[in-house]
matplotlib code that plots the C-alpha trace (Angstrom):
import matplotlib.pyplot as plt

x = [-46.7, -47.2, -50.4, -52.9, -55.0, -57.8, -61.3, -62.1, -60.3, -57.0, -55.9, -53.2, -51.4, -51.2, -54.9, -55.1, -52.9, -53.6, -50.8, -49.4, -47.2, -45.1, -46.9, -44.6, -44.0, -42.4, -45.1, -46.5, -50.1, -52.7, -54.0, -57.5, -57.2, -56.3, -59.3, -61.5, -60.2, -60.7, -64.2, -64.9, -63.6, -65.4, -68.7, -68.2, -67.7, -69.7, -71.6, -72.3, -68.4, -66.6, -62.9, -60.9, -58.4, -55.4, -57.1, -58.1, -54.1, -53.2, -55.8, -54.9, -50.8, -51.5, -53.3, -49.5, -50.3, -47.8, -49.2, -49.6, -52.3, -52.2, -52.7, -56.0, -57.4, -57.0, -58.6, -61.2, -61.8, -61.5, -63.7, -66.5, -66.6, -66.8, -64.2, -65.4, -66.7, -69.3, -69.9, -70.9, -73.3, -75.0, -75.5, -76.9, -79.1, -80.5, -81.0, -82.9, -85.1, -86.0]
y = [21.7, 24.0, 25.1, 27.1, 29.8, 29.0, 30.0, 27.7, 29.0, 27.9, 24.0, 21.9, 21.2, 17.5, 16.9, 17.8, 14.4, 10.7, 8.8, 5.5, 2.4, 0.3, -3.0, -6.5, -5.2, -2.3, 0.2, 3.1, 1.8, 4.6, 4.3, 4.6, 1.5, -0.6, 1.0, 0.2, -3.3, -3.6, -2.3, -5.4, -7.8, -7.2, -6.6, -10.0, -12.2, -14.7, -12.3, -15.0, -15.3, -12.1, -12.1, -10.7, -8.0, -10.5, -12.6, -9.1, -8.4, -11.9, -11.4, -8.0, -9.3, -12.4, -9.5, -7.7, -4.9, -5.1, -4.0, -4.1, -5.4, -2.3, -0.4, -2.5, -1.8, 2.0, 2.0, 0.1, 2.5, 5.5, 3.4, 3.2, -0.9, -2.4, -4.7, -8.5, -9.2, -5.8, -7.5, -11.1, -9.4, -7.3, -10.2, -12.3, -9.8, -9.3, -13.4, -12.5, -10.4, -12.6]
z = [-78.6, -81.3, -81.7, -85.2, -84.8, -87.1, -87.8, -85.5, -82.7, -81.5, -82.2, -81.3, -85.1, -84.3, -83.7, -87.5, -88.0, -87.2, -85.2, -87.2, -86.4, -88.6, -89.6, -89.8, -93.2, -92.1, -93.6, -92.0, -91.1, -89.4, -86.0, -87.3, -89.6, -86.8, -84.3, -87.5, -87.6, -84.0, -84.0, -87.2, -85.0, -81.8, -83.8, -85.5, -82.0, -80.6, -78.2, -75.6, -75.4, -76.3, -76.8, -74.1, -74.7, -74.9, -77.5, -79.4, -79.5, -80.7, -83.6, -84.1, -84.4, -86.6, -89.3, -89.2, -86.5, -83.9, -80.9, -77.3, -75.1, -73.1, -76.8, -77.6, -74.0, -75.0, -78.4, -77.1, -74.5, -77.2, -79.6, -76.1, -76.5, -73.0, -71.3, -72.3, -69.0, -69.5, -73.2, -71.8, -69.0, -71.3, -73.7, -70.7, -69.9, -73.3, -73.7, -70.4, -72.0, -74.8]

ax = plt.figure().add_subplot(projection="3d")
ax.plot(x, y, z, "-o")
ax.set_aspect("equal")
plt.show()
C-alpha cells in the first residue's frame, strides 16, 4: 500500500512490478510469461473445439507452471479471451458465414 508520486501522477509502487510464481523447478517464473503461454496455446486450438479452462491448467502444469484452474479463468479474463463455450459459438457462427 505504498504508493510514488511521479510525473505521471500518483502510482501504486507495485503496479511498476510483475507478480511471479515458482515453477516445478522451483524458479521464480513471471506472471506475464505464463499469460503469454496461455494466450500461444489458445491461439493454436482447434477452434471448432476449444479447450476448456481445466484442460488449459492441465497443459499449462504439464509445461512446469503450477497453477490453479481458478488462476487460468482469471488471466484469461485479463488477457479478454472468452470462456470455451463463447469460443465454439463464435467459431460456429463464423463457419455460418462462410
Amino acid at each position: 500500500s505504498k504508493y510514488v508520486d511521479s510525473p505521471y501522477g500518483i502510482k501504486l509502487i507495485k503496479s511498476f512490478f510483475s507478480e511471479g510464481i515458482k515453477n516445478d523447478q522451483g524458479i521464480e517464473v513471471s506472471t506475464i510469461e505464463i499469460k503469454k503461454e496461455l494466450k500461444e496455446i489458445i491461439e493454436k486450438e482447434d477452434k471448432a473445439k476449444p479447450l476448456t479452462d481445466d484442460q488449459l491448467t492441465k497443459i499449462i502444469n504439464e509445461k512446469g507452471y503450477p497453477i490453479a484452474r481458478r488462476t487460468v479463468a482469471k488471466y484469461r479474463e485479463i488477457l479478454h479471451i472468452p470462456s470455451s463455450s463463447e469460443r465454439r459459438r463464435k467459431a460456429k457462427m463464423e463457419m455460418s458465414l462462410c
